[in-house]
C-alpha positions in Angstrom: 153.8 166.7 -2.3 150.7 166.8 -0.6 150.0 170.5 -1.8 150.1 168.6 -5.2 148.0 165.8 -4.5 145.3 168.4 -3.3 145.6 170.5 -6.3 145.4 167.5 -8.4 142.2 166.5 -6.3 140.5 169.7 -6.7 141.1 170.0 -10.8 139.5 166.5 -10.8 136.2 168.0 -9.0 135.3 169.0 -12.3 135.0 165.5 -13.4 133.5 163.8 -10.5 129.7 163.9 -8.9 129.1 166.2 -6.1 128.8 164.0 -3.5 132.3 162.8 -3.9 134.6 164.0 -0.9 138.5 164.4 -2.2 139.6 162.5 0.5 143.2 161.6 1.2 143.0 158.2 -0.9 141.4 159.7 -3.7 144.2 162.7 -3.8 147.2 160.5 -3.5 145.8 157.6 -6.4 144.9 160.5 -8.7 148.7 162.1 -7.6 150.0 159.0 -8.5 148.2 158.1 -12.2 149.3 161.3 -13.7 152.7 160.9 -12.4 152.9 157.4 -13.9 150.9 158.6 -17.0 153.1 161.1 -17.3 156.8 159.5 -16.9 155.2 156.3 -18.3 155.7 154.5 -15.6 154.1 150.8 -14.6 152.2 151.5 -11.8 150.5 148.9 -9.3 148.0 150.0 -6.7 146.8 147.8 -4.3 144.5 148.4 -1.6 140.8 146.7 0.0 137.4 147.9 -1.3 136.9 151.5 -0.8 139.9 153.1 -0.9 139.4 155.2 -4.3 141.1 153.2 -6.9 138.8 153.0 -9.5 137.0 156.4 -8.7 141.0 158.0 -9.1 141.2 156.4 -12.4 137.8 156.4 -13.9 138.8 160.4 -12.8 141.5 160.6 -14.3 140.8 158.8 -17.9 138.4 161.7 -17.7 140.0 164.7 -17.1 143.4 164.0 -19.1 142.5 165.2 -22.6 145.3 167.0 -23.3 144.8 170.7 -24.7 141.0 169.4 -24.6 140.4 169.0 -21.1 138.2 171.3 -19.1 141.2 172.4 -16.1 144.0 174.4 -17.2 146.4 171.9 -15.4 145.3 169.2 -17.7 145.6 171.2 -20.5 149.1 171.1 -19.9 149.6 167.5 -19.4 149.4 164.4 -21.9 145.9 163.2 -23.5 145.2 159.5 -22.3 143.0 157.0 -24.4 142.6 154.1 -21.7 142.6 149.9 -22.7 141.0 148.6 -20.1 140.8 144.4 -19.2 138.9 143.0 -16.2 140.9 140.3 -15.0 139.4 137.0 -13.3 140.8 133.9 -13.1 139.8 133.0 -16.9 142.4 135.2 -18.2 144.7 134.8 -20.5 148.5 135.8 -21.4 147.3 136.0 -25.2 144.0 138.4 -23.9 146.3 140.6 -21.8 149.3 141.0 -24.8 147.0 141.4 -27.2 145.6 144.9 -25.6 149.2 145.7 -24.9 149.5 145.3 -28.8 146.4 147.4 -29.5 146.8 150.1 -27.1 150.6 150.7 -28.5 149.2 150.3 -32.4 147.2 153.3 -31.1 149.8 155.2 -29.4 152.0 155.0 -32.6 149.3 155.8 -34.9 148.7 159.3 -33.2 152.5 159.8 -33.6 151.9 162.7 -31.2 154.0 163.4 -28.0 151.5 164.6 -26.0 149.0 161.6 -26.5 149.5 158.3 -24.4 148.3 154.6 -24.2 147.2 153.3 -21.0 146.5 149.1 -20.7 144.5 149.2 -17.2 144.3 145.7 -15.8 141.5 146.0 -13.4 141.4 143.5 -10.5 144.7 142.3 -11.4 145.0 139.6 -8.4 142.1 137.9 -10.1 144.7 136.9 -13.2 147.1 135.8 -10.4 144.9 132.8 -9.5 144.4 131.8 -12.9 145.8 128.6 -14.3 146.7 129.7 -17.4 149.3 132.4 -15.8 148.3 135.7 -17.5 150.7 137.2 -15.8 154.1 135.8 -17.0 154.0 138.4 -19.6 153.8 141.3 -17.9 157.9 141.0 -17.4 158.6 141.8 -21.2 155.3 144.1 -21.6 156.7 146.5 -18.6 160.1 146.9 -19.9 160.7 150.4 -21.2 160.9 150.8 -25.2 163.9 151.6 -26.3 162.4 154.5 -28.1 160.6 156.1 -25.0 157.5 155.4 -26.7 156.5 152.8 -23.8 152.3 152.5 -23.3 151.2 153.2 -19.6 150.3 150.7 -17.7 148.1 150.6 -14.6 147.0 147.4 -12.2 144.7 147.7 -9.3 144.1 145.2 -7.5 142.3 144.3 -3.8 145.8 142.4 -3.0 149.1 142.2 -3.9 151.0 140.5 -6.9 153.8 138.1 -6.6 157.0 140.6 -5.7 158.6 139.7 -9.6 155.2 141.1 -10.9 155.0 144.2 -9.1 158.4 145.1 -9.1 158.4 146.3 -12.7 156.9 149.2 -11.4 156.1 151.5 -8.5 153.6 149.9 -6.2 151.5 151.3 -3.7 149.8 149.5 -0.9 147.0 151.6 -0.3 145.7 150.9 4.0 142.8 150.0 4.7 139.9 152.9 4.8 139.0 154.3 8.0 136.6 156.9 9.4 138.7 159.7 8.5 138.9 158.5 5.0 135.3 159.4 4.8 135.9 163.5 5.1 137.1 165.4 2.8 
């Protein structure tokens, strides 16, 4: 698995600056997404400041475009069109199932089986606090369609969800960044 994750880091050097080291974290979270893109899968990932979440998946967004993208790997893998939401504590459930709505309006208009939705809730944990609950609808939004036809779905967050949230998917608790973390 790690032999993947490295592969899958250094296709995604095409899409990232320079100065960006493929550390572990950034490997692994990319791994991850394109699994979970792939298998349409939920997918929570959960770690502090630092440890490559959004850099994996602004990375990702960019390199998965299908029989367009730039690496031969992700020619062979699914094109993503990405519906992303920042989360605070303002949110709301009708905010957060409307872009589920949009993003699978999309998907179905493409009618194409190598073309995915992904809803990305960015900062999840933010919703969490929020008095209006945002997050009660994630348990019918994550349930697989019967048809296969499910969107993606992607949450990172600096802390993790109440348990019933997160486990409608695979979630990863990412530690926190050390020294090490810093070399590619």
């Amino acid at each position: 698995i790690e032999d993947c994750q490295q592969l899958v880091g250094r296709e995604l050097k095409h899409t990232l600056p320079d100065a960006v080291a493929l550390n572990d974290a950034l490997c692994e979270n990319a791994f991850l997404m394109i699994v979970a893109v792939e298998t349409r899968t939920p997918l929570f990932l959960v770690g502090k400041p630092g440890s490559s979440k959004s850099l994996a998946k602004n990375a990702v967004c960019d390199a998965m475009h299908g029989t367009g993208s730039k690496s031969e790997l992700f020619q062979q893998l699914k094109h993503v069109a990405a519906f992303s939401y920042q989360c605070s504590p303002l949110s709301k459930s009708k905010e957060i199932s409307d872009l589920f709505n949009r993003a699978q309006m999309f998907q179905d208009q493409k009618d194409d089986e190598n073309f995915v939705s992904v809803v990305v809730l960015d900062e999840i944990g933010l919703a969490e606090d929020s008095e209006f609950m945002p997050l009660k609808v994630l348990h019918s939004l994550l349930e697989p369609a019967d048809d296969g036809r499910s969107v993606g779905f992607l949450g990172i967050s600096n802390w993790a969800l109440d348990p019933a949230k997160m486990n409608r998917g695979i979630h990863v608790n990412r530690a926190t960044p050390g020294l090490d973390d810093l070399v590619a």
